[in-house]
C-alpha positions as a printed NumPy array, in Angstrom:
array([[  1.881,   3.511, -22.446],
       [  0.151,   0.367, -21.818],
       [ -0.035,   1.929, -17.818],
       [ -2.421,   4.271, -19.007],
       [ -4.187,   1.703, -21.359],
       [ -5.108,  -0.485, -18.627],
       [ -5.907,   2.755, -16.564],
       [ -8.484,   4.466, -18.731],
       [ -9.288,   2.002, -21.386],
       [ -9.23 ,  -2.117, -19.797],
       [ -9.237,  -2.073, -16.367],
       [-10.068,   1.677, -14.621],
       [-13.518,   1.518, -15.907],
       [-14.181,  -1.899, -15.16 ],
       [-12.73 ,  -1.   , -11.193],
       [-15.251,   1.597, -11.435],
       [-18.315,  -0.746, -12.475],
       [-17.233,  -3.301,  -9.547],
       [-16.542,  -1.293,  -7.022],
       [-18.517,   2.188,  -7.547],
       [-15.63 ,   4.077,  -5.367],
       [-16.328,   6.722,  -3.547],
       [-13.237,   9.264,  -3.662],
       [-12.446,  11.573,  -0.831],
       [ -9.476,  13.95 ,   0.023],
       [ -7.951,  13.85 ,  -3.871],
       [ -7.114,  17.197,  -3.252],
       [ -4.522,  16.464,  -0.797],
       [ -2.032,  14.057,  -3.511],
       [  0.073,  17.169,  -4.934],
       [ -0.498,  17.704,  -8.452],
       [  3.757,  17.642,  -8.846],
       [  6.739,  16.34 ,  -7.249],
       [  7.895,  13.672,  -5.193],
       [  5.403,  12.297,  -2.164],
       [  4.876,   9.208,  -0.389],
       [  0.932,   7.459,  -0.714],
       [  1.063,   5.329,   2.51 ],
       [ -2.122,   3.33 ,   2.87 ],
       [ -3.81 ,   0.566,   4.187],
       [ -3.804,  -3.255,   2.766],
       [ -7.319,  -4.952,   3.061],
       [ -7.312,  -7.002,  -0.403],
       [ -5.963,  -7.899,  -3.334],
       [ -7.462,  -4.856,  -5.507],
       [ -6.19 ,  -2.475,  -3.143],
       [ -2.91 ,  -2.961,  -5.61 ],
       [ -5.439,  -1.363,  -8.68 ],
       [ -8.192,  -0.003,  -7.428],
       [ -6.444,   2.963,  -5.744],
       [ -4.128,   3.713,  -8.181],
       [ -6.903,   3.728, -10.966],
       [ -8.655,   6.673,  -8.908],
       [ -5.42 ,   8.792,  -9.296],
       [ -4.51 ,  11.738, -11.674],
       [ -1.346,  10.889, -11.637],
       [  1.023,   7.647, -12.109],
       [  1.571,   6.151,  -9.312],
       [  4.545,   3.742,  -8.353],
       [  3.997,   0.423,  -6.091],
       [  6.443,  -1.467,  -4.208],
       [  4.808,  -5.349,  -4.676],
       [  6.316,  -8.638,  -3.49 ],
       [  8.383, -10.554,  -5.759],
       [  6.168, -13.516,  -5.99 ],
       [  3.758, -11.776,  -7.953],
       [  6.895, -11.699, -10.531],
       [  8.151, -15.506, -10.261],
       [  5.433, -17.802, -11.158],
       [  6.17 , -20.444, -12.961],
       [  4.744, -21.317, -16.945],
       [  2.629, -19.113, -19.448],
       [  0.118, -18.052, -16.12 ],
       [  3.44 , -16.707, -14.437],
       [  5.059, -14.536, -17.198],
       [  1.578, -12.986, -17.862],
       [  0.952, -12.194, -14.275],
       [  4.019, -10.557, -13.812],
       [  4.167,  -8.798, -17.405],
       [  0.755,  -7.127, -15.669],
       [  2.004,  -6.286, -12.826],
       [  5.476,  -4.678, -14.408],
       [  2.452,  -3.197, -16.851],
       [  0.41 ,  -1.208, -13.831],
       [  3.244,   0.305, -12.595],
       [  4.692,  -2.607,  -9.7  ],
       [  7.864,  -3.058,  -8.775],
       [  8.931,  -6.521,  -7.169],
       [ 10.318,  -6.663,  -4.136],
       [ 12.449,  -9.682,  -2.381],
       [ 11.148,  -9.567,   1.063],
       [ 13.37 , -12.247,   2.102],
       [ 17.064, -11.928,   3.134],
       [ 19.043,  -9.788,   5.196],
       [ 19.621,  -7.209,   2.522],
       [ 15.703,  -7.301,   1.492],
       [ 14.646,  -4.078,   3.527],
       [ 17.549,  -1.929,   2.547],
       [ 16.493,  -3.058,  -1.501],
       [ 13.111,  -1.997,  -0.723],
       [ 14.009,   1.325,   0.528],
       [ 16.287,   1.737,  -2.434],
       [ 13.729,   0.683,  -4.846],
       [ 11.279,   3.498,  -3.527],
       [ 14.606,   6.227,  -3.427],
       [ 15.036,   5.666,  -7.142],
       [ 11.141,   6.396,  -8.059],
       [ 11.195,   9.531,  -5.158],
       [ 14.122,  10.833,  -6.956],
       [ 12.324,  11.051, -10.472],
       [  9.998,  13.454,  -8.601],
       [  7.085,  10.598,  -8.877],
       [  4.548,   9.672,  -6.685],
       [  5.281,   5.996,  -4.337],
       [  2.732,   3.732,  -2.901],
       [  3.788,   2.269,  -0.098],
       [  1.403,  -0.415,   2.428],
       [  3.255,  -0.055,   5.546],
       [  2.405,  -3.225,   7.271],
       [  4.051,  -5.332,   4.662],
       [  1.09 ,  -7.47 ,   3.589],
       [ -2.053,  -7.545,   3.492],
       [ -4.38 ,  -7.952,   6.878],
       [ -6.081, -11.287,   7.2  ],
       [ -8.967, -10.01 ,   9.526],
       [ -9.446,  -6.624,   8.547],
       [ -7.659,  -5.307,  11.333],
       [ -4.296,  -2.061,  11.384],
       [ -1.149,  -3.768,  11.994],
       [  2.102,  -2.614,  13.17 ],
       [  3.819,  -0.472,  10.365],
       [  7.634,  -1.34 ,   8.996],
       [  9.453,   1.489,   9.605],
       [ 11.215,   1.611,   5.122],
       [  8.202,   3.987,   4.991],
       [  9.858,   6.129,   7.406],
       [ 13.567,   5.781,   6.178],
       [ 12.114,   6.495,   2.749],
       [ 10.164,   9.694,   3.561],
       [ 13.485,  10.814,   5.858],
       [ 16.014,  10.026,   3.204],
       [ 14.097,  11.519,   0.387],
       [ 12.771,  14.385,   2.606],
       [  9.591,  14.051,   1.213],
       [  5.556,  14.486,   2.291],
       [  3.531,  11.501,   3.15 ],
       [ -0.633,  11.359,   2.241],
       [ -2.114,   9.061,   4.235],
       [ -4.225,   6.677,   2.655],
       [ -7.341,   4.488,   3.885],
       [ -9.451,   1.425,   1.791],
       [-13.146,   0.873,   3.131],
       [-14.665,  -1.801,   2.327],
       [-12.542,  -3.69 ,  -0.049],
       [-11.773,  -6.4  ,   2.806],
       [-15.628,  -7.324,   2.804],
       [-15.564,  -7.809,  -1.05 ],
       [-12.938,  -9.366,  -1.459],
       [-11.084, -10.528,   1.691],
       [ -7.871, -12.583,   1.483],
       [ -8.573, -15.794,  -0.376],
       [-10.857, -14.897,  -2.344],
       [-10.441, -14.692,  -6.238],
       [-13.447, -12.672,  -7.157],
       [-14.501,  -9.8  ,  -5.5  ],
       [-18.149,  -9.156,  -4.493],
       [-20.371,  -6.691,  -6.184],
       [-20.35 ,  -3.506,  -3.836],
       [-19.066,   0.013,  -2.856],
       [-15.943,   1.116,  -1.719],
       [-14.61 ,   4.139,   0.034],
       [-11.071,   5.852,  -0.592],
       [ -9.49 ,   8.611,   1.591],
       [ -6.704,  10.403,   1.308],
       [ -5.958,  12.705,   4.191],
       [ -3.309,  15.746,   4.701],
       [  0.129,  15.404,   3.692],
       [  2.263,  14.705,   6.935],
       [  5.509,  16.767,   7.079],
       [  8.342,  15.206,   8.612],
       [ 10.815,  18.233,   8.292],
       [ 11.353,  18.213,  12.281],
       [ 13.035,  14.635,  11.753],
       [ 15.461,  15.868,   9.215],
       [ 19.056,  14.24 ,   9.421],
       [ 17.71 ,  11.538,  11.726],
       [ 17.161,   8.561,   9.385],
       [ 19.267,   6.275,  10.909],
       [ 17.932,   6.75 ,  14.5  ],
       [ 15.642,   3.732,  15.181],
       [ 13.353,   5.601,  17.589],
       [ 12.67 ,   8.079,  15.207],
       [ 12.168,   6.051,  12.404],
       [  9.663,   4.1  ,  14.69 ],
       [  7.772,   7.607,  15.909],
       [  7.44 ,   8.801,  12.095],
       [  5.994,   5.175,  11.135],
       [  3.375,   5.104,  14.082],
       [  2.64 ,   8.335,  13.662],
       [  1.356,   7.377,   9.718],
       [ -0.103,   4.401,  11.074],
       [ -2.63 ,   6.78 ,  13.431],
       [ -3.436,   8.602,  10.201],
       [ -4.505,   5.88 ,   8.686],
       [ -6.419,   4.368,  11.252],
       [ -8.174,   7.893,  11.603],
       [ -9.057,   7.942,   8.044],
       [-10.244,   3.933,   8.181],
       [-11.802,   3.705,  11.194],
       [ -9.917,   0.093,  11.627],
       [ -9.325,  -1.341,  15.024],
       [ -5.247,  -0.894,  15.653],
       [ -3.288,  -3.798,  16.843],
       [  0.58 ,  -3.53 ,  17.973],
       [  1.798,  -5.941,  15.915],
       [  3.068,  -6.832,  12.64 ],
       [  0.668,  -8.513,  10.973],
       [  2.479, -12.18 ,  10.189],
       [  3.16 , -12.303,  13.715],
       [ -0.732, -11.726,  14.993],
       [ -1.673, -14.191,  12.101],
       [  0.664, -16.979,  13.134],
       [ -0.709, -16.428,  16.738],
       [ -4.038, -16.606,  15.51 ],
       [ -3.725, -19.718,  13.674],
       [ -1.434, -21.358,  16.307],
       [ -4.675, -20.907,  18.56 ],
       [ -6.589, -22.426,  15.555],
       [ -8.814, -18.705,  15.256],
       [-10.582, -18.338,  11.912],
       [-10.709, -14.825,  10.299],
       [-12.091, -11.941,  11.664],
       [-14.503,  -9.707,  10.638],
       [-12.823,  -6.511,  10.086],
       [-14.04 ,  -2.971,  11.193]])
C-alpha cells in the first residue's frame, strides 16, 4: 500500500515536477507476466524516478547498505527503501551473486516485473560499463523477456555525490523486449551467459547513446583514481 502512496500521492508527482520526464517506448513493458527491466545506472534517482513512470510495480534489486545504517537516519532510510519496492542485496562474499540471482528468481516467479542495473553500481563519469552476467542467469533460469532500459540526463542533475539534484529534464527509454529462447538450457555455460549480458548491454547503449567501455565499472574507477583523473563528463 504505502508503494503506491509514495508512487501517486508523495513522491511520483514531486519526480515529475523535478525532473519533467520525458517517457518513450512504455509500450514495450508487457502489461502482465514476468519480464526483466535491465537499465542503465547514472544517479541516485534512477532507483525512483523510473519506477515512478511505470504502470505497473516494479521490483529492484538495491545494495544492502542502503538497509544497514546505523541510528533513527538508518532505520528510516531503509524502511523507504523496503517501502518503494527494494530489495537489499549483500554484494560481498562468495555466495553474494548466487543470493542476488535468487532474490530476482523469487520476484520472476510471482509473475512480477524486476529491475535490474547490470553494471552493479552506478557509473562515476557517465560512461556504459561492463555488465554482470546475474542478469543473464536470471533471464535464462526464469526463461523470461528482457526490456532494455536507458536514463538521459539524470547523471548531469544529479551525478554521483551529489545530494540534490538539479532542476532539469530527463529522458526514459524503454526499447523491445529481447528474447533469449535460443539460449534455453544453457544457464550455466559462462560464454553464453556473457553473450546474453553484452548483448543487453548494446541495447542499452543504443537506447542511451553512452560511450561503452569494457570494463566493470569499480575496476575503470579505481584505475581512474589510481591515475588521480577527476570525473568525466558523461555522454
Amino acid at each position: 500500500m504505502f508503494y503506491y502512496l509514495l508512487k501517486y500521492v508523495l513522491l511520483g508527482p514531486l519526480l515529475r515536477l523535478l525532473f519533467r520526464p520525458r517517457i518513450e517506448g512504455l509500450e514495450h513493458i508487457p502489461d502482465e507476466g514476468a519480464a526483466i527491466v535491465a537499465g542503465n545506472h547514472l544517479s541516485f534517482s534512477d532507483h525512483f524516478l523510473m519506477p515512478a513512470m511505470l504502470r505497473r510495480r516494479i521490483t529492484f534489486l538495491a545494495k544492502a547498505e542502503y538497509f544497514t545504517g546505523p541510528g533513527l537516519k538508518g532505520r528510516l532510510t531503509a524502511a523507504f527503501f523496503r517501502s518503494a519496492g527494494q530489495i537489499p542485496v549483500d554484494r560481498s562474499g562468495r555466495g553474494a551473486a548466487q543470493a542476488a540471482i535468487e532474490e530476482g528468481l523469487g520476484v520472476l516467479a510471482k509473475d512480477e516485473l524486476l529491475g535490474i542495473y547490470p553494471e552493479g553500481t552506478r557509473s562515476h563519469d557517465g560512461r556504459l560499463y561492463k555488465g554482470r552476467v546475474g542478469v543473464a542467469a536470471m533471464a535464462l533460469k526464469a526463461g523470461v523477456p528482457v526490456v532494455p532500459c536507458a536514463m538521459v540526463g539524470t547523471f548531469e542533475l544529479q551525478p554521483p555525490g551529489r545530494k540534490m539534484p538539479r532542476l532539469g529534464r530527463v529522458t526514459i527509454r524503454f526499447g523491445e523486449p529481447l528474447d533469449f529462447s535460443r539460449f534455453e538450457g544453457m544457464d550455466e555455460d559462462r560464454t553464453a551467459l556473457r553473450a546474453v549480458t553484452d548483448e543487453i548491454m548494446y541495447a542499452i547503449m543504443g537506447l542511451s547513446g553512452q560511450e561503452y567501455v569494457d570494463l566493470y565499472a569499480p575496476d575503470a574507477k579505481a584505475a581512474a583514481q589510481a591515475r588521480g583523473e577527476g570525473k568525466q563528463g558523461g555522454k
